[in-house]
CHARMM internal coordinates of N, CA and C (Angstrom, degrees):
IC EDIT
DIST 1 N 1 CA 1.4447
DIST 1 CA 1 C 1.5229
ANGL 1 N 1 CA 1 C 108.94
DIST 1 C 2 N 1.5943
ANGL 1 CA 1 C 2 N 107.89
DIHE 1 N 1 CA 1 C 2 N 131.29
DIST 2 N 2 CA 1.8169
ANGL 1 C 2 N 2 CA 88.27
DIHE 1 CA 1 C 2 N 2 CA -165.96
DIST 2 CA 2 C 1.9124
ANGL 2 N 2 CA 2 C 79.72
DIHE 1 C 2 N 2 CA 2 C -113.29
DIST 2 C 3 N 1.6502
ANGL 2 CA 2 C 3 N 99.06
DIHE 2 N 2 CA 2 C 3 N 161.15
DIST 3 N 3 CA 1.1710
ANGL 2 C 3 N 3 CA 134.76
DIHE 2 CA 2 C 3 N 3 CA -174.63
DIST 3 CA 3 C 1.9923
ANGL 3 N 3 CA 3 C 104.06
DIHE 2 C 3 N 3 CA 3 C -60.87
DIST 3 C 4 N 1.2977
ANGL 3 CA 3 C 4 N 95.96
DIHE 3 N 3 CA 3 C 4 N 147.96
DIST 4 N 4 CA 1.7728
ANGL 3 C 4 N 4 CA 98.21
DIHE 3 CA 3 C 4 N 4 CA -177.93
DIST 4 CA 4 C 2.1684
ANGL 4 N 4 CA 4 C 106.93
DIHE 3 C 4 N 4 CA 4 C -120.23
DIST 4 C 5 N 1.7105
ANGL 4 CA 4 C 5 N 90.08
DIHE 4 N 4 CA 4 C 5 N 17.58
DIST 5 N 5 CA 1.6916
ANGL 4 C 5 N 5 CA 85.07
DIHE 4 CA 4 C 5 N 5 CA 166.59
DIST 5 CA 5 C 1.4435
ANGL 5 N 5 CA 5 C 98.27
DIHE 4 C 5 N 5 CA 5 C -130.25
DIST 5 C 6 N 1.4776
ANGL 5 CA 5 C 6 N 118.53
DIHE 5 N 5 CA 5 C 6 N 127.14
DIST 6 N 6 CA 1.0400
ANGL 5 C 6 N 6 CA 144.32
DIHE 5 CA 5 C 6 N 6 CA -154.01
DIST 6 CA 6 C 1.8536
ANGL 6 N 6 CA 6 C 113.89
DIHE 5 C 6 N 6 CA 6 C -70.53
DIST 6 C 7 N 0.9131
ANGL 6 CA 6 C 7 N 149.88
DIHE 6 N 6 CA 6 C 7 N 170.22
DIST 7 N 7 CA 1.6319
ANGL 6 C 7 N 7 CA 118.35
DIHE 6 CA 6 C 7 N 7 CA 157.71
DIST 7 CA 7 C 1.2095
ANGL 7 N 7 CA 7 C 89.66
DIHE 6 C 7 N 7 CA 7 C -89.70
DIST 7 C 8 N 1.9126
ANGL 7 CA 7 C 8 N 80.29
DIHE 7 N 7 CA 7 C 8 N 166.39
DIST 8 N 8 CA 1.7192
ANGL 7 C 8 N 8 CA 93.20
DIHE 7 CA 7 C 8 N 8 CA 152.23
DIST 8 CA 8 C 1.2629
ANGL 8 N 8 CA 8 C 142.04
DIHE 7 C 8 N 8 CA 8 C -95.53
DIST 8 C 9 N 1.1789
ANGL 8 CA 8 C 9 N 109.18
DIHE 8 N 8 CA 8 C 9 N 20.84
DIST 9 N 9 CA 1.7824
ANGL 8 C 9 N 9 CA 120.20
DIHE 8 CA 8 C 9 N 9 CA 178.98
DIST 9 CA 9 C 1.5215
ANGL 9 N 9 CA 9 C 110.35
DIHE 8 C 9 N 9 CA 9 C -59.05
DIST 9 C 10 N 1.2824
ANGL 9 CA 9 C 10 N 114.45
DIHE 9 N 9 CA 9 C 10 N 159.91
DIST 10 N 10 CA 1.2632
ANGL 9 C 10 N 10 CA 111.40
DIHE 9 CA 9 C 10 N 10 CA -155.16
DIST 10 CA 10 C 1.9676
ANGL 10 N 10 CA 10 C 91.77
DIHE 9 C 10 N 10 CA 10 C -145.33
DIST 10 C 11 N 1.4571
ANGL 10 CA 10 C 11 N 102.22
DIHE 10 N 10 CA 10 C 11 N -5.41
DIST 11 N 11 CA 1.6330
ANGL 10 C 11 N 11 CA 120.07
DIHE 10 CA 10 C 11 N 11 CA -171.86
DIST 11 CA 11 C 1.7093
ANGL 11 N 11 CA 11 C 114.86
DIHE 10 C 11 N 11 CA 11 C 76.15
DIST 11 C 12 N 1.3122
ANGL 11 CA 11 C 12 N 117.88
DIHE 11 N 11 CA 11 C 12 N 2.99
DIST 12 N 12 CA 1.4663
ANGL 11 C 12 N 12 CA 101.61
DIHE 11 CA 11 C 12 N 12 CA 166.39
DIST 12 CA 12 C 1.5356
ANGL 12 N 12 CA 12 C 90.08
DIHE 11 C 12 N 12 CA 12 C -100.05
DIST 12 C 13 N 1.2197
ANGL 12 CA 12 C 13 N 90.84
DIHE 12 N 12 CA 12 C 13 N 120.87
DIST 13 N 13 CA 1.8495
ANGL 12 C 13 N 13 CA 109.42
DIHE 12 CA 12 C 13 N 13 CA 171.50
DIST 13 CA 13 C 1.4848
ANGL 13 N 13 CA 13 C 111.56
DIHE 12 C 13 N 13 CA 13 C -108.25
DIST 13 C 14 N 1.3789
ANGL 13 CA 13 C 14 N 121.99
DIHE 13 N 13 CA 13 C 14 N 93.76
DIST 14 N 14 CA 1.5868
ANGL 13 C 14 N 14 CA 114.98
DIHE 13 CA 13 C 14 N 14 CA -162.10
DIST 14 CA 14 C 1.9512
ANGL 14 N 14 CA 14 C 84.30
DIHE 13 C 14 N 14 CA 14 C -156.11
DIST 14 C 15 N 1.0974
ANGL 14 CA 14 C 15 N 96.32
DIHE 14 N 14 CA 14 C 15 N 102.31
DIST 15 N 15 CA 1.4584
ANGL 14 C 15 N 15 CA 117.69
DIHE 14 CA 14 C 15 N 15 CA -179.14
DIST 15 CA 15 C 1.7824
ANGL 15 N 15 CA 15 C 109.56
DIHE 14 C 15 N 15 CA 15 C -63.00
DIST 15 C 16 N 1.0939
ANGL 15 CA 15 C 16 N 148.34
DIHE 15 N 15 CA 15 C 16 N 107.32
DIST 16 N 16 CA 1.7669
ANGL 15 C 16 N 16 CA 154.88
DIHE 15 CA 15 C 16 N 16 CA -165.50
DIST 16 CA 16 C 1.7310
ANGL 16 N 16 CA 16 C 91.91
DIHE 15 C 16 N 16 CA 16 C -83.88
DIST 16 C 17 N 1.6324
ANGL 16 CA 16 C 17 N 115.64
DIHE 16 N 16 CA 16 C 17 N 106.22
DIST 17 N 17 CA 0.9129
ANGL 16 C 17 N 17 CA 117.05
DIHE 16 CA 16 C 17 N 17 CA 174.97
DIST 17 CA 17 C 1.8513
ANGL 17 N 17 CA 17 C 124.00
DIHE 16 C 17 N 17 CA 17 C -57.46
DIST 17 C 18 N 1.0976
ANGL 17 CA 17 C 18 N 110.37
DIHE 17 N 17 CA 17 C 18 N -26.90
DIST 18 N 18 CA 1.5539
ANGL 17 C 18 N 18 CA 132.96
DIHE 17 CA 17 C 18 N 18 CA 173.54
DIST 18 CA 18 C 0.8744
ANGL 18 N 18 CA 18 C 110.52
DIHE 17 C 18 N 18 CA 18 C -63.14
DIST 18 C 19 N 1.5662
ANGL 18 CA 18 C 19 N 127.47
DIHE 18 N 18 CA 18 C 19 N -61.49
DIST 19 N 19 CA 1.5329
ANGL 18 C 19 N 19 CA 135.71
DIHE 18 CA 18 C 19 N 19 CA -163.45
DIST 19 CA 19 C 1.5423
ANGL 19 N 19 CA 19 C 106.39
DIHE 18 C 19 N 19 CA 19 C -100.00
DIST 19 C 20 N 1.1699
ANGL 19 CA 19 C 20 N 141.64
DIHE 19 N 19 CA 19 C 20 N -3.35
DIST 20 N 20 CA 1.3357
ANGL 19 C 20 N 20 CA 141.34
DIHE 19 CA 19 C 20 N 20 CA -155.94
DIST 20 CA 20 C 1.4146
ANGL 20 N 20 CA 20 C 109.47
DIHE 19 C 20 N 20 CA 20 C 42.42
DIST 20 C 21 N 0.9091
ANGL 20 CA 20 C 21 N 139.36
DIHE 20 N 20 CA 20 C 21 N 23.53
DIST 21 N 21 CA 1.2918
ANGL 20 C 21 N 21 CA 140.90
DIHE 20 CA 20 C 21 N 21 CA 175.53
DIST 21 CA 21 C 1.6554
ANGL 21 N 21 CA 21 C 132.09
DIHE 20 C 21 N 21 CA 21 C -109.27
DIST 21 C 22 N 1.5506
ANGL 21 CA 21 C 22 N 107.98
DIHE 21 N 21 CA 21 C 22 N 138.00
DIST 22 N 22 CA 1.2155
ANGL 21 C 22 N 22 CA 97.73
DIHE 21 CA 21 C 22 N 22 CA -175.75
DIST 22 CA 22 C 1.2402
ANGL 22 N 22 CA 22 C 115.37
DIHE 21 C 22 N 22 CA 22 C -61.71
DIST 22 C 23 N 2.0670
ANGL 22 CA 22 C 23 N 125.74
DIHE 22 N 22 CA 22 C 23 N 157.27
DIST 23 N 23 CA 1.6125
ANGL 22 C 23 N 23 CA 88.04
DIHE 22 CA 22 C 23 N 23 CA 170.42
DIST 23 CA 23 C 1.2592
ANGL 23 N 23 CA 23 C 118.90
DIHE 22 C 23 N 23 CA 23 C -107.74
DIST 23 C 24 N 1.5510
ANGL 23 CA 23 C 24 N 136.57
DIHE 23 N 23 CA 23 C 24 N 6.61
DIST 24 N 24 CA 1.1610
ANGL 23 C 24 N 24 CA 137.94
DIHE 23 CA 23 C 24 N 24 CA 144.52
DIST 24 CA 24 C 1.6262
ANGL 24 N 24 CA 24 C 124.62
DIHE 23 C 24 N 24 CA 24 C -42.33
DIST 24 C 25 N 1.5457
ANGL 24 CA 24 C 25 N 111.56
DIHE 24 N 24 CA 24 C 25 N -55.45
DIST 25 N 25 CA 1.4357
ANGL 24 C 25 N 25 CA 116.72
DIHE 24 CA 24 C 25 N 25 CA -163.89
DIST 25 CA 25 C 1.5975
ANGL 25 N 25 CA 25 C 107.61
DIHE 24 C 25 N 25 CA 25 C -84.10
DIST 25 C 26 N 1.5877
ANGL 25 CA 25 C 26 N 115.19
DIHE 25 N 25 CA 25 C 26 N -46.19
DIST 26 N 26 CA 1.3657
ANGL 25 C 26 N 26 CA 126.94
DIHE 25 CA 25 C 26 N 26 CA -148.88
DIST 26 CA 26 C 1.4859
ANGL 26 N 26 CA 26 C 104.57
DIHE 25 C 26 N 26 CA 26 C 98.55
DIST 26 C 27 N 1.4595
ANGL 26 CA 26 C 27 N 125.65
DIHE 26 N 26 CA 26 C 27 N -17.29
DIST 27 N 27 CA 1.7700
ANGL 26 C 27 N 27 CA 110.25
DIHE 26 CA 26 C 27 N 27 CA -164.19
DIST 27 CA 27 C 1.4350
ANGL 27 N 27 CA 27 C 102.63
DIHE 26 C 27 N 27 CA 27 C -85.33
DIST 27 C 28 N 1.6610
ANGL 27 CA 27 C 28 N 98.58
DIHE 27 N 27 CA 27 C 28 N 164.49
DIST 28 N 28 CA 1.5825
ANGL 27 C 28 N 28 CA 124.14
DIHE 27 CA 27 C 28 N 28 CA -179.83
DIST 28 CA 28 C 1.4714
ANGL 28 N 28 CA 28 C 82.54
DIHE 27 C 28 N 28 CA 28 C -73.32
DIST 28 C 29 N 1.9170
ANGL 28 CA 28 C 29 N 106.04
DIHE 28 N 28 CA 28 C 29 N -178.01
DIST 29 N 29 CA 1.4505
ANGL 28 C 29 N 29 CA 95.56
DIHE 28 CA 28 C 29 N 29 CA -179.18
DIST 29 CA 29 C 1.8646
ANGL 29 N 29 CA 29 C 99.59
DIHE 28 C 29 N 29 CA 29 C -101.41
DIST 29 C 30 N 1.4896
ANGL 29 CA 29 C 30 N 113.25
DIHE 29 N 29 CA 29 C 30 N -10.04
DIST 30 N 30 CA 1.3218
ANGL 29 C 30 N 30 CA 111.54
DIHE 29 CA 29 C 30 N 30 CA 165.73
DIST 30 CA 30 C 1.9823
ANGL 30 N 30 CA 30 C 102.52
DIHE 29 C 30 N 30 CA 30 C -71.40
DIST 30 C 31 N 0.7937
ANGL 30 CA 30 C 31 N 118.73
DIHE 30 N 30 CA 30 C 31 N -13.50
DIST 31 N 31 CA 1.6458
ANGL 30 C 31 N 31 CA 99.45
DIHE 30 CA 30 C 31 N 31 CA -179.96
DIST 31 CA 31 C 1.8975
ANGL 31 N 31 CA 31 C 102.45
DIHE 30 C 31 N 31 CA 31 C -81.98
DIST 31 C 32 N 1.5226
ANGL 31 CA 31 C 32 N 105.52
DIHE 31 N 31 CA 31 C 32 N -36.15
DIST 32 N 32 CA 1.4053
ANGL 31 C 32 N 32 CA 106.29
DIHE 31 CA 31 C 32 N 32 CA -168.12
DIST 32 CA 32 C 1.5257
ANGL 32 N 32 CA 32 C 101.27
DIHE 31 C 32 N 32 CA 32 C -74.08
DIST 32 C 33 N 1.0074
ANGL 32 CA 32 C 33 N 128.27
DIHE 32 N 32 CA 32 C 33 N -31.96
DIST 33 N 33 CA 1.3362
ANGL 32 C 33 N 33 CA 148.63
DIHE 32 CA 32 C 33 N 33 CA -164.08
DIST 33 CA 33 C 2.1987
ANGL 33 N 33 CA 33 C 114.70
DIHE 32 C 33 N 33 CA 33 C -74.88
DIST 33 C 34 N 1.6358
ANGL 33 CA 33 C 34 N 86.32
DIHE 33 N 33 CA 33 C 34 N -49.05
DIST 34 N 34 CA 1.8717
ANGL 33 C 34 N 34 CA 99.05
DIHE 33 CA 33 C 34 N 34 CA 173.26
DIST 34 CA 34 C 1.6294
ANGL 34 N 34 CA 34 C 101.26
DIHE 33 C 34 N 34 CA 34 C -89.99
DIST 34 C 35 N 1.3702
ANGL 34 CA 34 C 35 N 138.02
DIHE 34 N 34 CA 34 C 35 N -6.12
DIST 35 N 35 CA 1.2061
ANGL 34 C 35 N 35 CA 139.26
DIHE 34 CA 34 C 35 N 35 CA -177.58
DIST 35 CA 35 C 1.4799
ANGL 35 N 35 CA 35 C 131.76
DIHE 34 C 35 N 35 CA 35 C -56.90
DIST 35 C 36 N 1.4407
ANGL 35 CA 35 C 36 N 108.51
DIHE 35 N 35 CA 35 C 36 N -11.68
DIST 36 N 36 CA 1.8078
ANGL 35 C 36 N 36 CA 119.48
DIHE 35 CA 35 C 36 N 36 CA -174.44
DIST 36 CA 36 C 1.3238
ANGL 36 N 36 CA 36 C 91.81
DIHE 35 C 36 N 36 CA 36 C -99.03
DIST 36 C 37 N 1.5145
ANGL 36 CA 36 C 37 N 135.63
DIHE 36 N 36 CA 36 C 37 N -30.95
DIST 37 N 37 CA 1.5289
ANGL 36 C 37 N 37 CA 128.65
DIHE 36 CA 36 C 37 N 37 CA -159.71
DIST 37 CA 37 C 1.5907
ANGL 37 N 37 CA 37 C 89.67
DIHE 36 C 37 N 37 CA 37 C -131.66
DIST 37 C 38 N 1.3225
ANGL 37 CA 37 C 38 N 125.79
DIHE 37 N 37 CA 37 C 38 N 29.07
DIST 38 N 38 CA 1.3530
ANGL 37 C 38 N 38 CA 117.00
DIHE 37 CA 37 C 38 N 38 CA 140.40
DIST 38 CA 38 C 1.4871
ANGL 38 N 38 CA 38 C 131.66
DIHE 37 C 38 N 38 CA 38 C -58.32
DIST 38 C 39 N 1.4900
ANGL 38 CA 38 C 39 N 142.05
DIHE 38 N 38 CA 38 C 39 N 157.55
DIST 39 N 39 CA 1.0090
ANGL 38 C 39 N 39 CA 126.30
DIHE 38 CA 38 C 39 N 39 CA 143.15
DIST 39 CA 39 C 1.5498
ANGL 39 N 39 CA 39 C 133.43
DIHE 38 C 39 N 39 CA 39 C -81.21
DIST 39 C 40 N 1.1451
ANGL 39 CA 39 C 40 N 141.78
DIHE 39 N 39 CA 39 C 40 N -176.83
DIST 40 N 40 CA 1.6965
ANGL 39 C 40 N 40 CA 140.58
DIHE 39 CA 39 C 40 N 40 CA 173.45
DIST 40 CA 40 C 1.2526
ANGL 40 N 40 CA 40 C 108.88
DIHE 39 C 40 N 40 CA 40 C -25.15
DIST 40 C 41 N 2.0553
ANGL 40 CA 40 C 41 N 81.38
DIHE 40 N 40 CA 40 C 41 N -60.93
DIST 41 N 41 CA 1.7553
ANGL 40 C 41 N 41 CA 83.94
DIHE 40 CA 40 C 41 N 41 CA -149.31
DIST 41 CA 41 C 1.3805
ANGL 41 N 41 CA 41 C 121.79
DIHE 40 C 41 N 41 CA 41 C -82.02
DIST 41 C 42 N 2.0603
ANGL 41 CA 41 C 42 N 104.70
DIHE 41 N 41 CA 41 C 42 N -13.74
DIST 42 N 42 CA 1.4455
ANGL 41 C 42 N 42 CA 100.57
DIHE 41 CA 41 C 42 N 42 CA 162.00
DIST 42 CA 42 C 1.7818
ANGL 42 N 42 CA 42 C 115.73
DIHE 41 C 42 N 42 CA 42 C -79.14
DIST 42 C 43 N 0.8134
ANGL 42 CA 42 C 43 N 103.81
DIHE 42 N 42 CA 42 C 43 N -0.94
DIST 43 N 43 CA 1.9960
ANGL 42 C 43 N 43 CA 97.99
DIHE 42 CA 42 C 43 N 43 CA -179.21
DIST 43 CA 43 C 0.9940
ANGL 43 N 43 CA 43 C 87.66
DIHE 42 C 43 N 43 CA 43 C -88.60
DIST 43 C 44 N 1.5067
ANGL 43 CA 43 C 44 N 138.13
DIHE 43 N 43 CA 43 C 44 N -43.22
DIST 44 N 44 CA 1.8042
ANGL 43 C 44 N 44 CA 114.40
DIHE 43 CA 43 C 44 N 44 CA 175.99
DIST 44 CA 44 C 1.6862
ANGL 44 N 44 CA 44 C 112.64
DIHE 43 C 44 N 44 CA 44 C -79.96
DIST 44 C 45 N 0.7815
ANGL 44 CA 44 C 45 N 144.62
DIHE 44 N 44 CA 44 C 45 N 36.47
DIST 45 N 45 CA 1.0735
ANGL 44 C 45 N 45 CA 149.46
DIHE 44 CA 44 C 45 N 45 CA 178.29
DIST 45 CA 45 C 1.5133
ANGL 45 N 45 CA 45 C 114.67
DIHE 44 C 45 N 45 CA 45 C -122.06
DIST 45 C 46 N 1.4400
ANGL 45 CA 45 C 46 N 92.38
DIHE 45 N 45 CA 45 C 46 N -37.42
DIST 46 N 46 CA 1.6733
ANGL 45 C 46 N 46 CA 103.56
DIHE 45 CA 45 C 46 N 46 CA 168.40
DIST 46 CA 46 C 1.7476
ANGL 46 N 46 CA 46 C 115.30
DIHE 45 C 46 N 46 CA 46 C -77.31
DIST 46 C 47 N 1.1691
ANGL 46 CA 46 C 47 N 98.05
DIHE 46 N 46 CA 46 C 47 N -13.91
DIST 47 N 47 CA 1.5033
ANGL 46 C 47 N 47 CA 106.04
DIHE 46 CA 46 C 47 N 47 CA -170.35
DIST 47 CA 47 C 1.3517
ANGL 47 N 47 CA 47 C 119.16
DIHE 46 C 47 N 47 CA 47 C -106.75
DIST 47 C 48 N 1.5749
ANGL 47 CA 47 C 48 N 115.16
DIHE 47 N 47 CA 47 C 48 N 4.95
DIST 48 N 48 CA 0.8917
ANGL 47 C 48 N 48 CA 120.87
DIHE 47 CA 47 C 48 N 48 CA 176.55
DIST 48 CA 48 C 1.9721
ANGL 48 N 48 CA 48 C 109.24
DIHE 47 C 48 N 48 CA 48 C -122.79
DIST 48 C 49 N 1.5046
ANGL 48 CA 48 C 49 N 99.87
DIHE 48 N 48 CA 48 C 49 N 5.43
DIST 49 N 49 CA 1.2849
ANGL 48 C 49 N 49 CA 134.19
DIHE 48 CA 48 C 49 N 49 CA 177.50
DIST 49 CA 49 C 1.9664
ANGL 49 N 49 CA 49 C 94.11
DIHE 48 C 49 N 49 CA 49 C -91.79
DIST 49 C 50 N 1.4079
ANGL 49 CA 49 C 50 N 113.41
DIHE 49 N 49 CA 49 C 50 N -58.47
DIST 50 N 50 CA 1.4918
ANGL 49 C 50 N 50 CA 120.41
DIHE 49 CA 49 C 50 N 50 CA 158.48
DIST 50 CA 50 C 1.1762
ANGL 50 N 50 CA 50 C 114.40
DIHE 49 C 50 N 50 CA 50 C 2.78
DIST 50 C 51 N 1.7607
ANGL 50 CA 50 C 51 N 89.49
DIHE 50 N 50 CA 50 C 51 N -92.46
DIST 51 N 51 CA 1.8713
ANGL 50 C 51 N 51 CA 134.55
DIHE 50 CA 50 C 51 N 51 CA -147.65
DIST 51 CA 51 C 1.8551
ANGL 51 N 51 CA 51 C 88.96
DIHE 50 C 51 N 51 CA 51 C -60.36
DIST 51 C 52 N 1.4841
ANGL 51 CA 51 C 52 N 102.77
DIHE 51 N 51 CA 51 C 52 N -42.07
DIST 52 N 52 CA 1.8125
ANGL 51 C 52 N 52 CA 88.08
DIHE 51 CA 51 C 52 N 52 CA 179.75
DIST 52 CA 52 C 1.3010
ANGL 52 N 52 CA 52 C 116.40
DIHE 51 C 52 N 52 CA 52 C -108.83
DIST 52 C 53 N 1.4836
ANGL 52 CA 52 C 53 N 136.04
DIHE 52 N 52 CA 52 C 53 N 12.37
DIST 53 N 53 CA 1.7519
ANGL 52 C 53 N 53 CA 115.14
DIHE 52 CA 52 C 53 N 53 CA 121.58
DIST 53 CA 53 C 1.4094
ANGL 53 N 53 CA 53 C 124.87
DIHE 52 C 53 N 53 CA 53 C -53.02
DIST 53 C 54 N 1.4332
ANGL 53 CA 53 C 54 N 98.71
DIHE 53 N 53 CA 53 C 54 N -42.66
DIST 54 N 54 CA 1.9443
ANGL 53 C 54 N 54 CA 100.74
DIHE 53 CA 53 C 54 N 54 CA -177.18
DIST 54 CA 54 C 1.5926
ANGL 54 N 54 CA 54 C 94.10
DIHE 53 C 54 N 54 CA 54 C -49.57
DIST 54 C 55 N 1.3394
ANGL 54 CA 54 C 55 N 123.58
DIHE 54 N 54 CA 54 C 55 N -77.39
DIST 55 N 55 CA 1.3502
ANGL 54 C 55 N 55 CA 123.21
DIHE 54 CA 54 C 55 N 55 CA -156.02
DIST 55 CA 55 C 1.5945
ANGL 55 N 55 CA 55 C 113.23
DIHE 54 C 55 N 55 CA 55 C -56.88
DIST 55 C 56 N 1.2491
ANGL 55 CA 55 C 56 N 124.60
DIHE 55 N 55 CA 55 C 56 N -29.07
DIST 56 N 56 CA 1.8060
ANGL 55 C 56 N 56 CA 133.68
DIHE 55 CA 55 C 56 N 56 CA -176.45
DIST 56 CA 56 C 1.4328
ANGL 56 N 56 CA 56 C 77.37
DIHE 55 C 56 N 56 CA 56 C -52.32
DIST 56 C 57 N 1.6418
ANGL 56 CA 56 C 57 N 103.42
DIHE 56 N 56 CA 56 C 57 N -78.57
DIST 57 N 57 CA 1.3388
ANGL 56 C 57 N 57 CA 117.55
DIHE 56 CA 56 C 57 N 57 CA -141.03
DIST 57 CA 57 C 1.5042
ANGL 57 N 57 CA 57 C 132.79
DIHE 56 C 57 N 57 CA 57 C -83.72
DIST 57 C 58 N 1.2496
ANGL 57 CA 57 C 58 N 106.89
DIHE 57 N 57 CA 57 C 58 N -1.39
DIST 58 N 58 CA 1.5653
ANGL 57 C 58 N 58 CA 135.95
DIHE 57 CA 57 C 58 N 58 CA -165.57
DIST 58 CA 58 C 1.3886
ANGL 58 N 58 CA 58 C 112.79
DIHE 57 C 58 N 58 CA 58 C -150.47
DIST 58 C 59 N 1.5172
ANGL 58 CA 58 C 59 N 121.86
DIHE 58 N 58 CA 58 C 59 N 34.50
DIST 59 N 59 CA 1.4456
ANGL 58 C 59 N 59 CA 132.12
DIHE 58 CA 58 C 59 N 59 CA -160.37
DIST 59 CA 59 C 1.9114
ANGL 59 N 59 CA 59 C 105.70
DIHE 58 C 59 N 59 CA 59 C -60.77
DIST 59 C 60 N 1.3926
ANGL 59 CA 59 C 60 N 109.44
DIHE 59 N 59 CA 59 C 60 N -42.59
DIST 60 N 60 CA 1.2178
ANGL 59 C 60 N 60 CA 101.69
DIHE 59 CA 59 C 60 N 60 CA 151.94
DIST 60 CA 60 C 1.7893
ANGL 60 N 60 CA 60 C 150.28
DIHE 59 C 60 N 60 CA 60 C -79.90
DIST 60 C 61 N 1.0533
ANGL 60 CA 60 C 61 N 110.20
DIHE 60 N 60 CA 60 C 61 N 30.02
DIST 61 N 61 CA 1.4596
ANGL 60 C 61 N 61 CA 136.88
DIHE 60 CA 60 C 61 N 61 CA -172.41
DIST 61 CA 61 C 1.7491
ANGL 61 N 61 CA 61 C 102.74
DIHE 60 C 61 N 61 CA 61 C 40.75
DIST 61 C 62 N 1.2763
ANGL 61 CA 61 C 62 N 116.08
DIHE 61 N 61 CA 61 C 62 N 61.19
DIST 62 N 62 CA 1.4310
ANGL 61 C 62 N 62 CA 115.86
DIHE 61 CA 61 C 62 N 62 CA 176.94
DIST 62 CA 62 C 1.6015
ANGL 62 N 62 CA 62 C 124.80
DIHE 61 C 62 N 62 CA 62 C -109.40
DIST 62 C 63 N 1.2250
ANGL 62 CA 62 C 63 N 93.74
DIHE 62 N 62 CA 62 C 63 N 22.61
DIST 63 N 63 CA 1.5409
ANGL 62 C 63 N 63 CA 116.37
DIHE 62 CA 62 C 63 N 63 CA -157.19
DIST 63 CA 63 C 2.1133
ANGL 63 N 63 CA 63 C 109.04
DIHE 62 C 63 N 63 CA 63 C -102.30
DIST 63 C 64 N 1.3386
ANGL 63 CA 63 C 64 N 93.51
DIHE 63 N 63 CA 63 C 64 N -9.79
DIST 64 N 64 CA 1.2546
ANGL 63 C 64 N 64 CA 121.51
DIHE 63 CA 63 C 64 N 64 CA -150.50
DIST 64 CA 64 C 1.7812
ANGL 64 N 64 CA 64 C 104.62
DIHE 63 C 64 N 64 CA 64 C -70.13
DIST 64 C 65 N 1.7655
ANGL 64 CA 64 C 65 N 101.74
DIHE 64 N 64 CA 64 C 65 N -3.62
DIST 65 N 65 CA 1.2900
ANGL 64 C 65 N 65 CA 85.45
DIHE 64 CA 64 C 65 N 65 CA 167.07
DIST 65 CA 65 C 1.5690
ANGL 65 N 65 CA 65 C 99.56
DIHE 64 C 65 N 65 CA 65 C -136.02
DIST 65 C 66 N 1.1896
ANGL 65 CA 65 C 66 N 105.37
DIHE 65 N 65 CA 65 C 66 N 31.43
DIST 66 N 66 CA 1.1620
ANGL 65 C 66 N 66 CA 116.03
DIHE 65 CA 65 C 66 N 66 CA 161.89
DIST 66 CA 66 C 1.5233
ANGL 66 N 66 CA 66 C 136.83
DIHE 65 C 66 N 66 CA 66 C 117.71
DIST 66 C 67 N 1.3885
ANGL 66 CA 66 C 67 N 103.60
DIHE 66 N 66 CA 66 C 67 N -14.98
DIST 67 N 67 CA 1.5396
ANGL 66 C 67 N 67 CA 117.95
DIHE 66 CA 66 C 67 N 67 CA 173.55
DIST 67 CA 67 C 1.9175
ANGL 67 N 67 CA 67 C 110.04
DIHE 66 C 67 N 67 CA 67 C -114.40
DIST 67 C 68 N 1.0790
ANGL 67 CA 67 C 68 N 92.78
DIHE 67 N 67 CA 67 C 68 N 153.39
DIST 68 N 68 CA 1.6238
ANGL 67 C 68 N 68 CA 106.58
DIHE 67 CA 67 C 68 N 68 CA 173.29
DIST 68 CA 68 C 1.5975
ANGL 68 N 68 CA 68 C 101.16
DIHE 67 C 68 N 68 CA 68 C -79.11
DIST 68 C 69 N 1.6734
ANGL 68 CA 68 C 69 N 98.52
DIHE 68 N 68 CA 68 C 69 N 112.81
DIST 69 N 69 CA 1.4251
ANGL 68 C 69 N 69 CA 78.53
DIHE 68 CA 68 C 69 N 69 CA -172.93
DIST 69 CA 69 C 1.8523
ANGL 69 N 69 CA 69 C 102.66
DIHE 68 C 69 N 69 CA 69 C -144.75
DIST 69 C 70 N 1.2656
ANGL 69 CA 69 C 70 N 114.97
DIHE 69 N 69 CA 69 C 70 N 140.93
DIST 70 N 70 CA 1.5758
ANGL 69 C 70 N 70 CA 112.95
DIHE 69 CA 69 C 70 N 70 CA -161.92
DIST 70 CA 70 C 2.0966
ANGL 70 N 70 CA 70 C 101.67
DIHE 69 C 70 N 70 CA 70 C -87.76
DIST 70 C 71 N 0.8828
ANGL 70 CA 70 C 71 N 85.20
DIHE 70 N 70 CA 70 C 71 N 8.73
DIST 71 N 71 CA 2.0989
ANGL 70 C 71 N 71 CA 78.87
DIHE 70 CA 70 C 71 N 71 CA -155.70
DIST 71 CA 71 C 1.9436
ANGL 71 N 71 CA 71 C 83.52
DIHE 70 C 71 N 71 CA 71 C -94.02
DIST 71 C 72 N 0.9289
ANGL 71 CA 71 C 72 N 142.13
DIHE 71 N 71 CA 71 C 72 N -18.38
DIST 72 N 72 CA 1.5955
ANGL 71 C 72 N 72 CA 132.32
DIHE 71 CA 71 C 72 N 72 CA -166.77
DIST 72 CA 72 C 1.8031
ANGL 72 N 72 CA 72 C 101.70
DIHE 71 C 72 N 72 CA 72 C -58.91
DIST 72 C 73 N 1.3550
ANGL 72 CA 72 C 73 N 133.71
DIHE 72 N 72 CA 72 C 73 N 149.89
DIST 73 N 73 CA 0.9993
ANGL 72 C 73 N 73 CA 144.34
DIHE 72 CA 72 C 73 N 73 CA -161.70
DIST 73 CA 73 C 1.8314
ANGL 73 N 73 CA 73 C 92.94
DIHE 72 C 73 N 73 CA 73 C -81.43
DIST 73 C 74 N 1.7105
ANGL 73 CA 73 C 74 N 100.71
DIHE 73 N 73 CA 73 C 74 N 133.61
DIST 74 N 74 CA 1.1694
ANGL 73 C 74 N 74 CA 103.04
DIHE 73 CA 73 C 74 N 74 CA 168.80
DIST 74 CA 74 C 1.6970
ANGL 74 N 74 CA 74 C 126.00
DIHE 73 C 74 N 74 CA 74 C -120.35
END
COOR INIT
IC SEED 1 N 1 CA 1 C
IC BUILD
């Protein structure tokens, strides 16, 4: 039975030594790592773990091709 929440990988897989975080996805590398034998409700849980690294850390959505990055027009 395959899963109906999608990941969030985006294919830049480049782990942020600072933040432990990927900087494509937002995930830890244990979230990217337990993610194939997750269930639903933990892949949304992780993904809603996501939506508020994205926003802490990327409050202006400039991250979108893959780096945390301050120079995007505000």
């Amino acid at each position: 039975m395959s899963s109906m929440v999608v990941s969030p990988c985006i294919n830049v897989c480049r782990m942020d030594a600072q933040t432990g975080l990927c900087l494509g996805c937002f995930r830890t590398i244990e979230e990217i790592a337990d993610w194939s034998r997750a269930s639903d409700a933990q892949r949304l849980r992780v993904l809603l773990a996501v939506e508020r690294r994205r926003v802490e850390h990327d409050p202006l959505g400039c991250a979108a091709g893959g780096d945390f990055r301050g120079d995007c027009e505000r």
